[in-house]
C-alpha positions as a Python dict, from the first residue, in 0.01 Angstrom:
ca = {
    (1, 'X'): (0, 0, 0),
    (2, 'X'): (157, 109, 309),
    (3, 'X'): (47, 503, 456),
    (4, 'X'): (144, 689, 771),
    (5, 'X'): (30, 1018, 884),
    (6, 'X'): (291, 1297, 823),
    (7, 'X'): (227, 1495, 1152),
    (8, 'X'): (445, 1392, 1404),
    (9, 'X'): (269, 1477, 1752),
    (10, 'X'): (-88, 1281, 1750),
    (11, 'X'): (-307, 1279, 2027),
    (12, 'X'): (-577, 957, 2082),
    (13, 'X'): (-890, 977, 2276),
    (14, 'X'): (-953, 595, 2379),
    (15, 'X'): (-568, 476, 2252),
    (16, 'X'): (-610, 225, 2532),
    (17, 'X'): (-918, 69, 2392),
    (18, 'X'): (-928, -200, 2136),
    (19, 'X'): (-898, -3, 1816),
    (20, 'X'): (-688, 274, 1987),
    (21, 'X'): (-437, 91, 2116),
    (22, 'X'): (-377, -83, 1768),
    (23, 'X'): (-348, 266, 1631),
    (24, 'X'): (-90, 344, 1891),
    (25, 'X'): (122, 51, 1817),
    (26, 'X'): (118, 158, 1446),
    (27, 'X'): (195, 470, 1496),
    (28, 'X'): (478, 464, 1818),
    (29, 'X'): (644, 214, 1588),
    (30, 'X'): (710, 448, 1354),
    (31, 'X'): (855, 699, 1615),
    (32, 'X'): (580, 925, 1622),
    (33, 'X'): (520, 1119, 1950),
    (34, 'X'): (174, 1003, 2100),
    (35, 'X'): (-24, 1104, 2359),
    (36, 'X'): (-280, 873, 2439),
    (37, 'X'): (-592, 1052, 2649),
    (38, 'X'): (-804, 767, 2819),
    (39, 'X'): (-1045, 725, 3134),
    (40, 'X'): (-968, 317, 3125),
    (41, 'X'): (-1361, 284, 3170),
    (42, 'X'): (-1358, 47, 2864),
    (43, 'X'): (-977, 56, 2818),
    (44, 'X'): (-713, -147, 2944),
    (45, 'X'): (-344, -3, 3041),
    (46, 'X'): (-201, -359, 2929),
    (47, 'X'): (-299, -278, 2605),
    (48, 'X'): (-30, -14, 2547),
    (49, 'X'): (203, -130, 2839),
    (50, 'X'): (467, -148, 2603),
    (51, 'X'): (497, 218, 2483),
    (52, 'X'): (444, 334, 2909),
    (53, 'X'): (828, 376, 2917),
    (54, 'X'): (905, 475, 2562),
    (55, 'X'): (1002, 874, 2545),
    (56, 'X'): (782, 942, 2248),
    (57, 'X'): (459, 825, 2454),
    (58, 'X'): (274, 983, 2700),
    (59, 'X'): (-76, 839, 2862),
    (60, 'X'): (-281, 1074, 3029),
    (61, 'X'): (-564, 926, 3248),
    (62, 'X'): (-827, 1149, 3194),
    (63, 'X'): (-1248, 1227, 3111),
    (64, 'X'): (-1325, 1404, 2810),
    (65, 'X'): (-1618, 1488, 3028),
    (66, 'X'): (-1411, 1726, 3217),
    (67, 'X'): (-1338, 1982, 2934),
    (68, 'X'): (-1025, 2146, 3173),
    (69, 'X'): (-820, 1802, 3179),
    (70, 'X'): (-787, 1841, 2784),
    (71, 'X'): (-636, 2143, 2725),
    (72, 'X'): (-274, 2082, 2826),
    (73, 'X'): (-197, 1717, 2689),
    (74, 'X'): (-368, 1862, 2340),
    (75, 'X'): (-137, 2139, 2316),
    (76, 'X'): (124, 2118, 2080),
    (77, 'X'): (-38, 1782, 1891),
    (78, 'X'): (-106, 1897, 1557),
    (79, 'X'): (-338, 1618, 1429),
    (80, 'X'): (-611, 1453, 1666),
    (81, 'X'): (-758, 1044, 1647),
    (82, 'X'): (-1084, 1066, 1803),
    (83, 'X'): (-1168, 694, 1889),
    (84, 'X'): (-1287, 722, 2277),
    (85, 'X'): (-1652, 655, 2298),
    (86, 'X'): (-1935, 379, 2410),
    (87, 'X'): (-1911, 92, 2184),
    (88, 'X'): (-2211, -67, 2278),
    (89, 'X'): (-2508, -19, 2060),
    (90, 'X'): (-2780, -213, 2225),
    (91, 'X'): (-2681, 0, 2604),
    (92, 'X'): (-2865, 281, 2382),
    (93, 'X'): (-3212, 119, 2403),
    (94, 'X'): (-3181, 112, 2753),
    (95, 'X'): (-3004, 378, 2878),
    (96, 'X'): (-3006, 685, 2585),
    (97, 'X'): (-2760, 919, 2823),
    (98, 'X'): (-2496, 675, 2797),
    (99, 'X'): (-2477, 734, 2453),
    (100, 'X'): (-2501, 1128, 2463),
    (101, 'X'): (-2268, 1196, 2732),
    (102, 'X'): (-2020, 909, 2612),
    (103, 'X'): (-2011, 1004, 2262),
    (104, 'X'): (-2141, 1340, 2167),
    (105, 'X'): (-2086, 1537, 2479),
    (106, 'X'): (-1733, 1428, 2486),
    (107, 'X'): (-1671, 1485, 2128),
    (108, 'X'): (-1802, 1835, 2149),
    (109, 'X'): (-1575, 1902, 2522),
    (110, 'X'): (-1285, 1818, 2271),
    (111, 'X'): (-1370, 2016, 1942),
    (112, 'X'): (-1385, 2297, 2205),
    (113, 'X'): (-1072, 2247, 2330),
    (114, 'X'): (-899, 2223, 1970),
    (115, 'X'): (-1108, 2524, 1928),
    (116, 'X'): (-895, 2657, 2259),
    (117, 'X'): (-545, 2570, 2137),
    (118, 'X'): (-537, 2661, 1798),
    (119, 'X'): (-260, 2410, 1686),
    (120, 'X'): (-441, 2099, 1532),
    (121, 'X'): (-488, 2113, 1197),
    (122, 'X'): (-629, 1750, 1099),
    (123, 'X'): (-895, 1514, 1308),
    (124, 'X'): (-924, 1190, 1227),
    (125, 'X'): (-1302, 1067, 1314),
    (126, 'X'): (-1393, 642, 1390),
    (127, 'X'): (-1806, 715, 1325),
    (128, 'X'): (-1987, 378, 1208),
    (129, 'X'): (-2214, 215, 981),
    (130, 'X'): (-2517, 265, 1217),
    (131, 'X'): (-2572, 608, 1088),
    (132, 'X'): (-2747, 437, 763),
    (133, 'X'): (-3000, 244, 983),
    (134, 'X'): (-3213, 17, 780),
    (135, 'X'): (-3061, 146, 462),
    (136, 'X'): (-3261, 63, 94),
    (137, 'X'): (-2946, 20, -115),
    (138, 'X'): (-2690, -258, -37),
    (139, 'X'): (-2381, -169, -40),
    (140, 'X'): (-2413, 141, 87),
    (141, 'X'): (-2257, 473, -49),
    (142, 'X'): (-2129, 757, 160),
    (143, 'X'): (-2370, 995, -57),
    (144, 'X'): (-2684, 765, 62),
    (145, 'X'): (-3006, 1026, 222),
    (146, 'X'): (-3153, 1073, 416),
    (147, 'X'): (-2951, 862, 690),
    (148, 'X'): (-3232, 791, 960),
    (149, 'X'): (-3039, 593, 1242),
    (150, 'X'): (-3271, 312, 1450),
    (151, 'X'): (-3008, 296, 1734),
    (152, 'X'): (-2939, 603, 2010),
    (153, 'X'): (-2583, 465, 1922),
    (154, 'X'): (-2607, 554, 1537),
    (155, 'X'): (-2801, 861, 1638),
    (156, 'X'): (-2502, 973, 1833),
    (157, 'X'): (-2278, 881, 1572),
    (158, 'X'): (-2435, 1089, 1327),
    (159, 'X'): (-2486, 1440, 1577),
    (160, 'X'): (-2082, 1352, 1664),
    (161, 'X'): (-2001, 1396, 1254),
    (162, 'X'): (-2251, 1717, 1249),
    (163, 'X'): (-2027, 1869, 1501),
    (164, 'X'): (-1724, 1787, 1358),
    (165, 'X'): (-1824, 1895, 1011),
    (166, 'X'): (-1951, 2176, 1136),
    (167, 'X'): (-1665, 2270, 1382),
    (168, 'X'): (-1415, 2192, 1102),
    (169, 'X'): (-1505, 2495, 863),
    (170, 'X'): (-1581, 2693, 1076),
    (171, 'X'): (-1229, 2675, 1271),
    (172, 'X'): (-1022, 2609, 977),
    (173, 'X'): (-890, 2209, 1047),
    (174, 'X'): (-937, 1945, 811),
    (175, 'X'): (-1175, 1664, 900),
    (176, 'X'): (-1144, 1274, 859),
    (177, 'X'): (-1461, 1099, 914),
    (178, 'X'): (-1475, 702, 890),
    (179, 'X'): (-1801, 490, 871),
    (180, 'X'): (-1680, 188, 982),
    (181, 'X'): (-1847, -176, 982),
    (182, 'X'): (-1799, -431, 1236),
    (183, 'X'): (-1446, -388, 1333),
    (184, 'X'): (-1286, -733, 1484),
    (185, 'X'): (-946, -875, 1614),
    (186, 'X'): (-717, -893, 1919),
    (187, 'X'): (-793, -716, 2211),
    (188, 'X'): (-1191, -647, 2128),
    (189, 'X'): (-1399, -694, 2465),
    (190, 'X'): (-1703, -689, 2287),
    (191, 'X'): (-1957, -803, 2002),
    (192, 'X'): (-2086, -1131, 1855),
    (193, 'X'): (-1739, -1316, 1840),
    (194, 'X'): (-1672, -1244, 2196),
    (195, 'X'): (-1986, -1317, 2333),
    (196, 'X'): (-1987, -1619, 2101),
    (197, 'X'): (-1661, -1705, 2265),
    (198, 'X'): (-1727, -1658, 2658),
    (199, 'X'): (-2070, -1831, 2619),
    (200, 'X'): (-1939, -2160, 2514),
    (201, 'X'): (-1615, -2119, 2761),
    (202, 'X'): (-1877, -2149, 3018),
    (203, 'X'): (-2165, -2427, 2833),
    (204, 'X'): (-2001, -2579, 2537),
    (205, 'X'): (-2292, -2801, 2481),
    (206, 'X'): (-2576, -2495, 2447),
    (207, 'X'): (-2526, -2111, 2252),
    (208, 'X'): (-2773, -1842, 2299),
    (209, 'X'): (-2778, -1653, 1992),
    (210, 'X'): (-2956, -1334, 1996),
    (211, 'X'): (-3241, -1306, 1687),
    (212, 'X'): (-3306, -1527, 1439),
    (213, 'X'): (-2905, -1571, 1326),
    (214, 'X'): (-2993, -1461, 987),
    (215, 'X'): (-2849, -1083, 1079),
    (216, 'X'): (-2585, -1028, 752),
    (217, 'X'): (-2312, -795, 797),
    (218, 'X'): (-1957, -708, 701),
    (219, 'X'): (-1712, -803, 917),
    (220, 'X'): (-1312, -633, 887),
    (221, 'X'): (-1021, -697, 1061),
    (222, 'X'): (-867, -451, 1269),
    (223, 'X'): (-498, -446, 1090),
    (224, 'X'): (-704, -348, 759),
    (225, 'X'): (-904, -116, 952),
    (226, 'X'): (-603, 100, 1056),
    (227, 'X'): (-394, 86, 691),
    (228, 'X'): (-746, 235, 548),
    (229, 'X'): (-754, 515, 834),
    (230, 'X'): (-385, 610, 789),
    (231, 'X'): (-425, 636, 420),
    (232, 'X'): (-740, 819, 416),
    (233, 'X'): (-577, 1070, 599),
    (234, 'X'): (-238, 1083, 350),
    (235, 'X'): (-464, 1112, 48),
    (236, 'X'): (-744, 1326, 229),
    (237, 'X'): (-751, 1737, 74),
    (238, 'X'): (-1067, 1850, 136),
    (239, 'X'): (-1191, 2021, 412),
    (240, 'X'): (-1427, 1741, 532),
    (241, 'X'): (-1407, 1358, 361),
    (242, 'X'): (-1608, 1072, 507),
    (243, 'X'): (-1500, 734, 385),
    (244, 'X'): (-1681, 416, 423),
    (245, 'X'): (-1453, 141, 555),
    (246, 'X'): (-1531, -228, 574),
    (247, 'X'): (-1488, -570, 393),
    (248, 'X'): (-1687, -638, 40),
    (249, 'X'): (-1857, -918, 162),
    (250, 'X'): (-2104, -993, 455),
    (251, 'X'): (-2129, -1341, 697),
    (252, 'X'): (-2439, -1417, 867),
    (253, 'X'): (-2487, -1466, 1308),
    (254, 'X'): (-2497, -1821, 1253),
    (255, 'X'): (-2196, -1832, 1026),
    (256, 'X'): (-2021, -1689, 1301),
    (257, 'X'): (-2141, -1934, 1507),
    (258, 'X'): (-2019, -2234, 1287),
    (259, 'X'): (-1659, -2041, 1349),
    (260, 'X'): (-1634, -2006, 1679),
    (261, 'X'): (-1744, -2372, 1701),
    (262, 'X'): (-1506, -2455, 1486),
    (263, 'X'): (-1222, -2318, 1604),
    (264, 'X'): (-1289, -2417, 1933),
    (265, 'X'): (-1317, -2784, 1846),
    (266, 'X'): (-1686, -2792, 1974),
    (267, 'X'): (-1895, -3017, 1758),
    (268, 'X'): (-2300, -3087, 1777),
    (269, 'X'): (-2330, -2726, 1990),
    (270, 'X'): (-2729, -2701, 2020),
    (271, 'X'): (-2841, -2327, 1878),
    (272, 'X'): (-3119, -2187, 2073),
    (273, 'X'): (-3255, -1877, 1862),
    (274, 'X'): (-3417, -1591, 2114),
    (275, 'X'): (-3593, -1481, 1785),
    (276, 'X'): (-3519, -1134, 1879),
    (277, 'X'): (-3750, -828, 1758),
    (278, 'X'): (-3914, -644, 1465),
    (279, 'X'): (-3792, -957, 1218),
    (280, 'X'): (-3549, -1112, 1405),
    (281, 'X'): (-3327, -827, 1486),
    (282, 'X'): (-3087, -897, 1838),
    (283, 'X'): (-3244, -626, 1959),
    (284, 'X'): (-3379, -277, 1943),
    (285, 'X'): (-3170, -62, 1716),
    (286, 'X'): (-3014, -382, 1581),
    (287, 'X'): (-2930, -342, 1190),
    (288, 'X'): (-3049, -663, 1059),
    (289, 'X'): (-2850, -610, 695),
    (290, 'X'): (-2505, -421, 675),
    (291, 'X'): (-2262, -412, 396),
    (292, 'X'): (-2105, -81, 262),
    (293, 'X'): (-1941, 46, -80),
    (294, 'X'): (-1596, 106, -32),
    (295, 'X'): (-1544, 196, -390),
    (296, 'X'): (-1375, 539, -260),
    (297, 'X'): (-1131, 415, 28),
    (298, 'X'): (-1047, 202, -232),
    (299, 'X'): (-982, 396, -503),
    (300, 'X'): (-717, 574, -270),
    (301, 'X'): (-502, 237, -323),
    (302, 'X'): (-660, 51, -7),
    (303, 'X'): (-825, -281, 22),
    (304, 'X'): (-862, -528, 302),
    (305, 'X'): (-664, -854, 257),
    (306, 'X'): (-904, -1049, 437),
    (307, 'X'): (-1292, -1090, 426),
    (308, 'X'): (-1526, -1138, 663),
    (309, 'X'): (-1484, -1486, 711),
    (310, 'X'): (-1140, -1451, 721),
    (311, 'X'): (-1159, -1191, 969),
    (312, 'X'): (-1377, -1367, 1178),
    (313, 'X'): (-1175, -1666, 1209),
    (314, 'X'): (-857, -1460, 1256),
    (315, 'X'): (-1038, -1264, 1549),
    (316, 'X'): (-1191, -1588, 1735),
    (317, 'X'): (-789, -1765, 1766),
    (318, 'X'): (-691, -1406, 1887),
    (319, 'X'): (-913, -1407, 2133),
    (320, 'X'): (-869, -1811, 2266),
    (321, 'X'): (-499, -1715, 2242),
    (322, 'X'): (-572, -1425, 2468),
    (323, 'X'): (-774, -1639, 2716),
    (324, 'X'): (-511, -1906, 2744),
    (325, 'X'): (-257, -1665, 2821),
    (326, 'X'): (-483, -1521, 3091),
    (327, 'X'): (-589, -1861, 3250),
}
């Protein structure tokens, strides 16, 4: 099943990022009029180099921390992908402001300024998984309580839907709000697989894996991932809807290291385990066990075609192809 947004002026914070710029290619396909709104700290222009000299695209280079350099490229866009912040959940533990000025600080500089201009009626909201923490029932419902994050990134996640909920009935615009799991494909710069994937580029006799490599989550592929945003948002009619979105299965650390191996033609690769922390998490704020219900994305007509597996091994030739074509 097969959904596009109805609005035809969209503006997307990060649309030069990994999932962003996926988004944009959906969506300046179809001839909508885009605007994308990125700094480049974690984006790359090539990603959207295609659309640069297309009329119905316009990339501003631009901080959502500087609430003035918003106000003009939003105007006019009736419908708003918020997708710009820091992806990194383990930067939390170590530096906290990272993830309050890089995700809730910007997302509240931009609910001000569709506060400002009056014209955008729906925003569209990538929060994650990491808002559950350590949650007691697997899968996961979007209904679960209390949600006690264990990462600053999860805790920033959450405070970034508060505001939007909050900013959303108050100022009248629908709101969109996506927990996502472990989101994977072309053009991802960070995570497991990619790690994975420039460790053994450089050793291909030795990985590092972080923990004890029994860490089980879902895994979905980045094509899925935008067909369930675009439909949530055609099927959406309440004032605020949060959706989990992710695969219906989970794959282990090691699993993924069996993968990349795999696929990379590496054979007898020697696993050394750092054992990690607090029961062989990665690392502090790690979520050693992730898989949510989808049962209401789903029921919208949506399902991924691939699982996590599937993903995964999709996602590692992606990125080898992307390497070759670099070297």
């Amino acid at each position: 099943m097969s959904k596009t947004v109805n609005f035809q002026k969209i503006f997307i914070t990060g649309g030069a990022g990994f999932m962003g710029s996926h988004v944009v290619d959906r969506l300046c396909q179809e001839g909508k009029e885009v605007v994308v709104f990125d700094n480049l700290s974690s984006g790359k222009l090539e990603n959207i180099r295609q659309w640069l000299r297309k009329s119905n695209f316009n990339f501003v280079r631009e901080d959502l921390l500087k609430p003035a350099s918003i106000l003009e490229p939003l105007s006019e866009c009736e419908i708003v992908f918020h997708l710009a912040a820091n992806p990194e959940v383990r930067v939390g533990a170590a530096d906290p402001k990272v993830h309050y000025e890089q995700n809730i600080a910007t997302t509240f500089n931009l609910l001000e300024a569709i506060r400002k201009v009056g014209c955008v009626k729906s925003f569209v909201f990538t929060s994650s998984s990491t808002v559950y923490g350590d949650a007691e029932k697997i899968p996961t419902p979007e209904d679960y309580a209390p949600l006690k994050p264990v990462s600053i990134y999860g805790a920033s996640k959450l405070a970034s839907e508060a505001l939007i909920t909050a900013y959303a009935y108050t100022y009248g615009f629908k709101a969109i709000i996506y927990r996502l799991a472990n989101i994977i494909g072309p053009r991802s710069q960070h995570g497991v697989i990619y790690d994975f994937v420039n460790k053994l580029s450089v050793n291909s006799k030795k990985l590092e894996i972080l923990g004890d490599g029994a860490q089980r989550k879902s895994y979905l592929y980045v094509d899925d991932c935008i067909e369930a945003l675009l439909i949530g948002v055609s099927h959406s009619h309440n004032r605020v809807e949060i959706y989990n979105v992710g695969s219906e299965d989970q794959v282990n650390v090691k699993e993924i290291a069996d993968i990349v191996c795999q696929e990379m033609g590496l054979r007898n690769v020697e696993y050394v385990y750092t054992g990690g922390v607090n029961g062989g998490r990665g690392w502090k704020g790690d979520v050693k066990v992730m898989l949510l219900n989808i049962e209401k994305i789903k029921s919208l007509g949506w399902k991924p075609k691939l699982n996590s597996c599937q993903a995964v091994e999709r996602t590692v030739k992606a990125l080898l192809r992307e390497r070759k074509s670099i070297s």
